[in-house]
N, CA and C atoms as an extended XYZ file, in Angstrom:
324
Properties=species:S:1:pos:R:3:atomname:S:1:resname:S:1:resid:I:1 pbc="F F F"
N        -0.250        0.824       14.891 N   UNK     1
C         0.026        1.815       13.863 CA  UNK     1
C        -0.623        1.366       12.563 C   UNK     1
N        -1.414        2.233       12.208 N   UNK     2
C        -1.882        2.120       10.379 CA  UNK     2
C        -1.138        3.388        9.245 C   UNK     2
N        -1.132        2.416        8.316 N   UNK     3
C        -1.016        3.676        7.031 CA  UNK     3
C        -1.862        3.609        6.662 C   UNK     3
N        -2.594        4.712        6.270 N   UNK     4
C        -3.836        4.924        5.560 CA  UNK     4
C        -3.116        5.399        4.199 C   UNK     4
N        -3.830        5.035        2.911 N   UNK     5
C        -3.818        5.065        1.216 CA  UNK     5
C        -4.839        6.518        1.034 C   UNK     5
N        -4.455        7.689        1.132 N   UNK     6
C        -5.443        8.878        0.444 CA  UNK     6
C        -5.722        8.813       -0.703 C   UNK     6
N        -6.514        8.255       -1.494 N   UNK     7
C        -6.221        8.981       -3.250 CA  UNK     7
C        -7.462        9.820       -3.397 C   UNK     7
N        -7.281       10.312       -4.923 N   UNK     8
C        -7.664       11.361       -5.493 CA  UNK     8
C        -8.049       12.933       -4.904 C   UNK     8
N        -7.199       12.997       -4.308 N   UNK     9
C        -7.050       14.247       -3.843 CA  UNK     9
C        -6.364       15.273       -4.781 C   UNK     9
N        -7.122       16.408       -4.881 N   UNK    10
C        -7.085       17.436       -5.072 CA  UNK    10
C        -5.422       17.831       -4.899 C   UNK    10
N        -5.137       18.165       -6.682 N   UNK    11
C        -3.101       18.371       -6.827 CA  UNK    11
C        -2.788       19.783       -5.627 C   UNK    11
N        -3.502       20.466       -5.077 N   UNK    12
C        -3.109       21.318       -4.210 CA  UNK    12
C        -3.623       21.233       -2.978 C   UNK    12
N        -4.072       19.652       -2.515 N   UNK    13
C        -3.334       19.359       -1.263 CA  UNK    13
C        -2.612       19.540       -0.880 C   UNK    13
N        -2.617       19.677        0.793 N   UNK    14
C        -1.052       20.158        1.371 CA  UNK    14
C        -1.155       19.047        2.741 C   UNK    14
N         0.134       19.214        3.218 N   UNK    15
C        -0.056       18.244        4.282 CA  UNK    15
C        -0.391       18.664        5.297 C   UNK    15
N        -0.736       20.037        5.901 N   UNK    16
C        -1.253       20.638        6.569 CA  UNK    16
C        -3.099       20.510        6.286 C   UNK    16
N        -3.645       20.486        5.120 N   UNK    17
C        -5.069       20.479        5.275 CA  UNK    17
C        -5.149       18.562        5.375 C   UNK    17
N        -4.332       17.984        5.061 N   UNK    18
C        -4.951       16.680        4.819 CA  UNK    18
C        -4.986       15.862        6.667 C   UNK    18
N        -3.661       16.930        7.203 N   UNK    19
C        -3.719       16.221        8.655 CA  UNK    19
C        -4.634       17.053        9.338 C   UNK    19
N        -5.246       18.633        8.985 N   UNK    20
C        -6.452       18.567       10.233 CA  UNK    20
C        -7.713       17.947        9.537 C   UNK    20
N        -7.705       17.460        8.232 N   UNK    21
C        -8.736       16.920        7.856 CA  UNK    21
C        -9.173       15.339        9.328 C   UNK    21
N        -7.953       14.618        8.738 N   UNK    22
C        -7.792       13.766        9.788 CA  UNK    22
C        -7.852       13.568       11.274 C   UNK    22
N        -6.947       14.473       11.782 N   UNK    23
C        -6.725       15.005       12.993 CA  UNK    23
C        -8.372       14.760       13.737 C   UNK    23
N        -8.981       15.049       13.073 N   UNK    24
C       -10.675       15.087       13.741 CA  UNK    24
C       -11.430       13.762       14.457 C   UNK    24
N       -10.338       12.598       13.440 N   UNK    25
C       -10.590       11.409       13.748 CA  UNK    25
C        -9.432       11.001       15.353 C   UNK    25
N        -8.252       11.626       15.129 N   UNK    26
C        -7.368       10.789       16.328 CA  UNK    26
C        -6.366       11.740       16.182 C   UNK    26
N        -5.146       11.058       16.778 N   UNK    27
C        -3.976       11.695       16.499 CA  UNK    27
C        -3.364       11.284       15.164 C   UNK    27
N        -2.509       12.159       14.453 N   UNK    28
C        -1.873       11.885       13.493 CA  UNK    28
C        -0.514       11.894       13.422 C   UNK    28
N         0.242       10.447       13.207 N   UNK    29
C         1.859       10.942       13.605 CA  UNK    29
C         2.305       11.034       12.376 C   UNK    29
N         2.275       10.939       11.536 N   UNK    30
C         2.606       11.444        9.734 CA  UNK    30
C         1.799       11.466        8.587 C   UNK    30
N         2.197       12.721        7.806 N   UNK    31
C         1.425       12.830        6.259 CA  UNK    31
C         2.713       13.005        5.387 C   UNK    31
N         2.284       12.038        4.791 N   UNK    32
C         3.260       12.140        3.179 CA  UNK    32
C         2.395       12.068        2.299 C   UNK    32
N         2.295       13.087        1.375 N   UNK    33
C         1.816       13.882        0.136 CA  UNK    33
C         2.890       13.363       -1.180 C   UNK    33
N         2.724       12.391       -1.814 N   UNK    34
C         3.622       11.887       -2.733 CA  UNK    34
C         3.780       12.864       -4.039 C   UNK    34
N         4.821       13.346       -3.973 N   UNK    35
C         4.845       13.807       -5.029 CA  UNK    35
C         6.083       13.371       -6.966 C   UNK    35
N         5.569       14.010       -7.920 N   UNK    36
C         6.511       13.523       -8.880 CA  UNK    36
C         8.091       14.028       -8.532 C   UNK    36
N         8.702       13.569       -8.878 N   UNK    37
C        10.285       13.208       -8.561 CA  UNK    37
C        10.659       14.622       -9.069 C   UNK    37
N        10.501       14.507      -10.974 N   UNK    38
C        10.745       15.437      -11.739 CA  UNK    38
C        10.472       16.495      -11.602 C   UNK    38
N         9.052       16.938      -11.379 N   UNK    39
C         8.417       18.034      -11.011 CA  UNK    39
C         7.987       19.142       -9.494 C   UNK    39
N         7.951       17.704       -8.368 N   UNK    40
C         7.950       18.366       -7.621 CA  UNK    40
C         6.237       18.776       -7.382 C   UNK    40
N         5.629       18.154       -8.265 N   UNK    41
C         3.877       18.519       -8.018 CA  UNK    41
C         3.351       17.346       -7.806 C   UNK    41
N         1.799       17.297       -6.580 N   UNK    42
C         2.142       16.732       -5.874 CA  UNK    42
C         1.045       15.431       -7.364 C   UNK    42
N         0.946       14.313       -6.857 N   UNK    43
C         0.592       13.155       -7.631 CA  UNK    43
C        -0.673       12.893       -7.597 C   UNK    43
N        -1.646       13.399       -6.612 N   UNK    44
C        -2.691       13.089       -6.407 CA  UNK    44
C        -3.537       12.334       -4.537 C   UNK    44
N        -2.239       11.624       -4.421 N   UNK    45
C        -2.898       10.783       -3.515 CA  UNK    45
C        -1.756       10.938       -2.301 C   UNK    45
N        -1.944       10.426       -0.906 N   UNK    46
C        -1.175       10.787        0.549 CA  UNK    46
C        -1.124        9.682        1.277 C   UNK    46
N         0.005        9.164        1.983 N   UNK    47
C        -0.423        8.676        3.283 CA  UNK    47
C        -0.296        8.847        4.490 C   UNK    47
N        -1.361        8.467        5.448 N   UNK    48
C        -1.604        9.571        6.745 CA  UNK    48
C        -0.674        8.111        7.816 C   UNK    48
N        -0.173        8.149        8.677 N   UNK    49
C         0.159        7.083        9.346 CA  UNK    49
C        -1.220        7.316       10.614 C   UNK    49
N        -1.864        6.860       11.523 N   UNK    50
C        -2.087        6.875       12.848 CA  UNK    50
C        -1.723        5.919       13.672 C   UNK    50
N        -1.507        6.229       15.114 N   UNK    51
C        -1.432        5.054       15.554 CA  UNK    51
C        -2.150        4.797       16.359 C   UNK    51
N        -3.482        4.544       16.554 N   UNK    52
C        -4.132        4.055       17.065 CA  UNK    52
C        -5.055        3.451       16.182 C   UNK    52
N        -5.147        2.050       15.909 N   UNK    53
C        -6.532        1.472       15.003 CA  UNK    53
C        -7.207        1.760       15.082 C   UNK    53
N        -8.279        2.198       16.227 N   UNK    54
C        -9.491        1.950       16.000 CA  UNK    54
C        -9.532        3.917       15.789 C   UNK    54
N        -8.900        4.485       15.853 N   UNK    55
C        -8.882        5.553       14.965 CA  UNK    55
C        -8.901        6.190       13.553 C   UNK    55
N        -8.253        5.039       13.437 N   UNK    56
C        -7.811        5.225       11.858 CA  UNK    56
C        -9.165        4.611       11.379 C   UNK    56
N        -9.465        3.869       11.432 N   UNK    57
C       -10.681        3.198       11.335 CA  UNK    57
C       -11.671        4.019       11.485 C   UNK    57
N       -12.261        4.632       12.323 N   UNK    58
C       -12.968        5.841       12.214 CA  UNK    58
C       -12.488        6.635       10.953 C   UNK    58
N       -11.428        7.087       10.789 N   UNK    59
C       -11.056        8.359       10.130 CA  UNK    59
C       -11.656        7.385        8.599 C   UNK    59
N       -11.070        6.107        8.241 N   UNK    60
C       -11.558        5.488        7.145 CA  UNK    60
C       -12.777        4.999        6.364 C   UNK    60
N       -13.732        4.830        7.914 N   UNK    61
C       -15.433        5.163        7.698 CA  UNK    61
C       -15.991        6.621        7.345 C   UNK    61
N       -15.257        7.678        8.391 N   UNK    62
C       -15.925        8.714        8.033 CA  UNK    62
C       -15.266        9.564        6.359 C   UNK    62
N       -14.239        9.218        5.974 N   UNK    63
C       -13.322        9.880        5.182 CA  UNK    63
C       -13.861        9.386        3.746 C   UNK    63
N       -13.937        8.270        3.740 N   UNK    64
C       -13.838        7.623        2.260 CA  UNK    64
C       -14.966        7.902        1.645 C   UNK    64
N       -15.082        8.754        0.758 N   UNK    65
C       -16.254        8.641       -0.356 CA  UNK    65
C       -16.799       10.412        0.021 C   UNK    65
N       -16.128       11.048        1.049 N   UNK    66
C       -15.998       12.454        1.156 CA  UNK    66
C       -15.728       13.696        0.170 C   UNK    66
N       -16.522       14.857        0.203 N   UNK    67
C       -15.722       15.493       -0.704 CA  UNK    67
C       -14.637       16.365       -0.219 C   UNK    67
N       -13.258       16.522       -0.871 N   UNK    68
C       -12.750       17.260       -0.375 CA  UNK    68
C       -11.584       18.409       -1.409 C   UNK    68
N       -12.144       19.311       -1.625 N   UNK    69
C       -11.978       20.106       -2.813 CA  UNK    69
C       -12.832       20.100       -4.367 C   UNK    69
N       -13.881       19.489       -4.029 N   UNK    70
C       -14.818       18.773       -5.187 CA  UNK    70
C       -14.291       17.744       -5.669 C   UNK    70
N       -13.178       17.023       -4.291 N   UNK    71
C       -12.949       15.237       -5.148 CA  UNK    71
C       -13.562       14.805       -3.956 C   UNK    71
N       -14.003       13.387       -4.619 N   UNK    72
C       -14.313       12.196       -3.139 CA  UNK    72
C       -13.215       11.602       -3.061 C   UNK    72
N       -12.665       11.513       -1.752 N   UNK    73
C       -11.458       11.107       -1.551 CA  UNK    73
C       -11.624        9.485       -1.574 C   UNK    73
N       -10.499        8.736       -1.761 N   UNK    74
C       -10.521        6.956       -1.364 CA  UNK    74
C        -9.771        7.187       -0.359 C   UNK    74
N       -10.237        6.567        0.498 N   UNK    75
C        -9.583        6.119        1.979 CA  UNK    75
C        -9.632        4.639        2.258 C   UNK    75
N        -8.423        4.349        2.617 N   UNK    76
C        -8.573        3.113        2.955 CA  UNK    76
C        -7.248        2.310        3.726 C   UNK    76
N        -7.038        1.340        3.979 N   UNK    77
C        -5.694        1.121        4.817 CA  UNK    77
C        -4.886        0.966        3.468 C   UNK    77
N        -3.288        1.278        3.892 N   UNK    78
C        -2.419        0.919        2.833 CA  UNK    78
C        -1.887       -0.516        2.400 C   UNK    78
N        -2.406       -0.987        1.411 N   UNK    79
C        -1.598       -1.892        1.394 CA  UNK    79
C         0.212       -2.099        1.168 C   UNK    79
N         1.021       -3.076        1.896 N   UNK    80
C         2.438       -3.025        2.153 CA  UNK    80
C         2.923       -3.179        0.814 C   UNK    80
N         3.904       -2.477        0.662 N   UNK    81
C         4.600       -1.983       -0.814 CA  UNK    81
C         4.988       -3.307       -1.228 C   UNK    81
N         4.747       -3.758       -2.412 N   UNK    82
C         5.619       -5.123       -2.776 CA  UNK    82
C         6.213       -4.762       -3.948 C   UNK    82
N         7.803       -5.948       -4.258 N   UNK    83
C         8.682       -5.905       -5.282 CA  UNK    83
C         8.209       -6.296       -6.639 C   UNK    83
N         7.365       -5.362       -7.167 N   UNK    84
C         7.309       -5.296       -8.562 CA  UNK    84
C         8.518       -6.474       -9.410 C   UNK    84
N         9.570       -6.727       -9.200 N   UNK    85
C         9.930       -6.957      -10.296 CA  UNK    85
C        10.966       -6.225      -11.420 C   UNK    85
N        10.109       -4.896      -11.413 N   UNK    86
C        10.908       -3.880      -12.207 CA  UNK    86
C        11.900       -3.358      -11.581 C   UNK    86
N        13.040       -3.172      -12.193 N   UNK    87
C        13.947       -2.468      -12.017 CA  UNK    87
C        14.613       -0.802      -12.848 C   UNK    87
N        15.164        0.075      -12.710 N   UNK    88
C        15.388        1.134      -13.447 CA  UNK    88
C        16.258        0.818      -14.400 C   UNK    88
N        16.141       -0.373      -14.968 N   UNK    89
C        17.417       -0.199      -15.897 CA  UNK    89
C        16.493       -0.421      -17.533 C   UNK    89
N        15.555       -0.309      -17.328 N   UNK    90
C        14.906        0.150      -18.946 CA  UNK    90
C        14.868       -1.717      -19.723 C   UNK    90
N        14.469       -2.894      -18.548 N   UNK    91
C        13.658       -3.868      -19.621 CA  UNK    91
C        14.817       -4.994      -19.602 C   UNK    91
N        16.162       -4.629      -19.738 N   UNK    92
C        17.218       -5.301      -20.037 CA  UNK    92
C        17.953       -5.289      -19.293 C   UNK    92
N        19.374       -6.451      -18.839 N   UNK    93
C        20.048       -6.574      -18.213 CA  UNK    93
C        20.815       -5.704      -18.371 C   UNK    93
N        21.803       -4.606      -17.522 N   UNK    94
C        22.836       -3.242      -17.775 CA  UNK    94
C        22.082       -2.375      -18.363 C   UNK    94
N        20.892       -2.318      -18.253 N   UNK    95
C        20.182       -1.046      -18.605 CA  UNK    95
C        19.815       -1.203      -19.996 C   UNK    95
N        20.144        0.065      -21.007 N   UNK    96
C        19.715        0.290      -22.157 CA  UNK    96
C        18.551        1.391      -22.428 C   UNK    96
N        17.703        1.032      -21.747 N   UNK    97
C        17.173        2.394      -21.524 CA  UNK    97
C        16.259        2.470      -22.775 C   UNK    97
N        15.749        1.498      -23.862 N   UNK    98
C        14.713        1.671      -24.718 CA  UNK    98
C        13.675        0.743      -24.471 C   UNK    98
N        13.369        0.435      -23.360 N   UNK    99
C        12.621       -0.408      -22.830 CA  UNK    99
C        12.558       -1.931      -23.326 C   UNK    99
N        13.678       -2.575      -23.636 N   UNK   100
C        14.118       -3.754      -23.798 CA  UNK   100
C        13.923       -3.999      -25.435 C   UNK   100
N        13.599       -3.036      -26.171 N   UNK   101
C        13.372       -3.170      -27.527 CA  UNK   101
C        14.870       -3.359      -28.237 C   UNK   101
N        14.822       -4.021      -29.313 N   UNK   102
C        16.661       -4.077      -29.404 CA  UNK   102
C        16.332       -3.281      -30.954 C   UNK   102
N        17.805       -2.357      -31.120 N   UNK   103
C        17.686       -1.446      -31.936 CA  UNK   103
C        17.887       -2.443      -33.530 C   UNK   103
N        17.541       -1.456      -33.973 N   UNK   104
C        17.657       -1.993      -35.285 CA  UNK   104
C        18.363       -0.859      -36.366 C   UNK   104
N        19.131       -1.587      -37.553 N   UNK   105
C        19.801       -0.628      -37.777 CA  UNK   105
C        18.934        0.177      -38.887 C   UNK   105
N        19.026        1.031      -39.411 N   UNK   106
C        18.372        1.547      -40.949 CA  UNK   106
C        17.929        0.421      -41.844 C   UNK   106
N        16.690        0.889      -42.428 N   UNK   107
C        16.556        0.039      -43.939 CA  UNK   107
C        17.433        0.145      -44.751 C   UNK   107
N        17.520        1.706      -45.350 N   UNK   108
C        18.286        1.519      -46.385 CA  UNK   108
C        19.502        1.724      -46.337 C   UNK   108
């Protein structure tokens, strides 16, 4: 099994054109189309799972540097998500939420 990394794809990608894009190369057992949380539109970039390597591999020779909607897509394997570090609590321990800046009161 591979994840393939889509970027710069075209914001009205769908996961329907990005898997018969693929599809051409092998089978495809998932597309996730990442989108913003808030909005709900999609972010730019996808990942296709296949499972067969030397498919995906094809799909990553023939794919990468493609146009597809007047973008060249990046294709490439995904690299495995690692722990940033960051957490949602805005910088500081219990949150705070001004990005660790500590308030200050008025001048005058």
């Amino acid at each position: 099994m591979k994840n393939l990394f889509v970027g710069n794809l075209d914001f009205a990608a769908t996961e329907s054109s990005i898997r018969s894009l693929f599809e051409q190369y092998g089978t495809v057992d998932r597309v996730n189309v990442v989108t913003d949380r808030e909005t709900g539109r999609a972010r730019g970039f996808a990942f296709v799972e296949m499972s067969d390597s030397t498919e995906a591999d094809k799909a990553i020779s023939a794919l990468n540097g493609t146009d597809m909607n007047g973008r060249a897509l990046n294709v490439n394997e995904a690299r495995p998500k690692t722990d940033s570090g960051r957490g949602g609590g805005g910088g500081r321990p219990g949150g705070g939420g001004n990005g660790g800046r500590q308030r200050r009161e008025p001048r005058w």
